[in-house]
C-alpha positions in Angstrom: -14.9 3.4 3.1 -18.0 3.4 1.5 -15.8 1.0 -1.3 -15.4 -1.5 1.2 -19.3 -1.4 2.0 -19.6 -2.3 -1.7 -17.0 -4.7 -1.8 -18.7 -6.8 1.5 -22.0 -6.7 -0.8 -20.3 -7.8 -4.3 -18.4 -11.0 -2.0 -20.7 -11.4 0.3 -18.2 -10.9 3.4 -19.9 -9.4 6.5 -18.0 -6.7 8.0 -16.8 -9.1 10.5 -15.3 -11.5 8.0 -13.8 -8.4 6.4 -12.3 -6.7 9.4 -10.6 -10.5 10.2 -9.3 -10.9 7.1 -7.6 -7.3 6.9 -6.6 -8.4 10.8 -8.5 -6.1 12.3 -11.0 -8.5 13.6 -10.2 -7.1 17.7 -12.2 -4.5 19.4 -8.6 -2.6 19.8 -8.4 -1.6 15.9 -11.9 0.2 16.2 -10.6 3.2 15.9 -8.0 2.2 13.2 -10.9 0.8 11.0 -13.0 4.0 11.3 -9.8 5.7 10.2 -9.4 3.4 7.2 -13.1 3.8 6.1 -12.6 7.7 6.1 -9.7 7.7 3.9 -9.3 8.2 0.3 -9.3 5.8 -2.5 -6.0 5.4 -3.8 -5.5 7.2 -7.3 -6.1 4.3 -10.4 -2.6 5.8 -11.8 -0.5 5.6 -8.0 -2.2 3.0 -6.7 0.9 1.2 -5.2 2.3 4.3 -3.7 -1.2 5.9 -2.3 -1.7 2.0 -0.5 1.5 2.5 0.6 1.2 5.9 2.2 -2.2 4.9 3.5 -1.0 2.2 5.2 2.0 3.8 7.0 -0.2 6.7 7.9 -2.8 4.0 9.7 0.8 2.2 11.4 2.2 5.8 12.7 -1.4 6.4 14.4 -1.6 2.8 15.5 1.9 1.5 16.0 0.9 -1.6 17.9 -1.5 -3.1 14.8 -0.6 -5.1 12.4 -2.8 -5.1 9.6 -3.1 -7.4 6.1 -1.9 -4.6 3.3 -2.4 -7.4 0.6 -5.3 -7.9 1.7 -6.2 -4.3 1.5 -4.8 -4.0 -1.6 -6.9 -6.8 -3.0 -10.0 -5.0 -1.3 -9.3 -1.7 -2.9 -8.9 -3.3 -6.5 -11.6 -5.4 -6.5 -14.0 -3.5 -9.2 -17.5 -3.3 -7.6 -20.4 -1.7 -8.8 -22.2 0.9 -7.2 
């Protein structure tokens, strides 16, 4: 997500450190983390239910993964500038 490119510059995490805190730090969740990145930012008014629906949609593709949803959800909220 181009939000999360802005969120790495306004903390500082690389995309390493960014991947490994969502949990998605192994070369097996490649293809979940490109499919994150394309997704749509939740709505400011559903943001609860859009994470939610986000994050099952990432699961049903990639039962096997776990990934960090608070940690996503703190991602997605962080205001950053563009």
């Amino acid at each position: 997500m181009y939000r999360q490119h802005l969120s790495r510059q306004h903390t500082g995490l690389s995309l390493a450190q960014q991947r490994a805190l969502l949990g998605l730090h192994d070369t097996s969740t490649d293809a979940l983390w490109i499919r994150l990145q394309a997704m749509p930012l939740p709505r400011p008014q559903q943001f609860d239910t859009d994470l939610q629906r986000i994050v099952a949609h990432l699961l049903t593709s990639c039962p096997n993964t776990t990934i960090h949803t608070s940690q996503l959800a703190a991602f997605l909220r962080t205001p950053v500038e563009p």
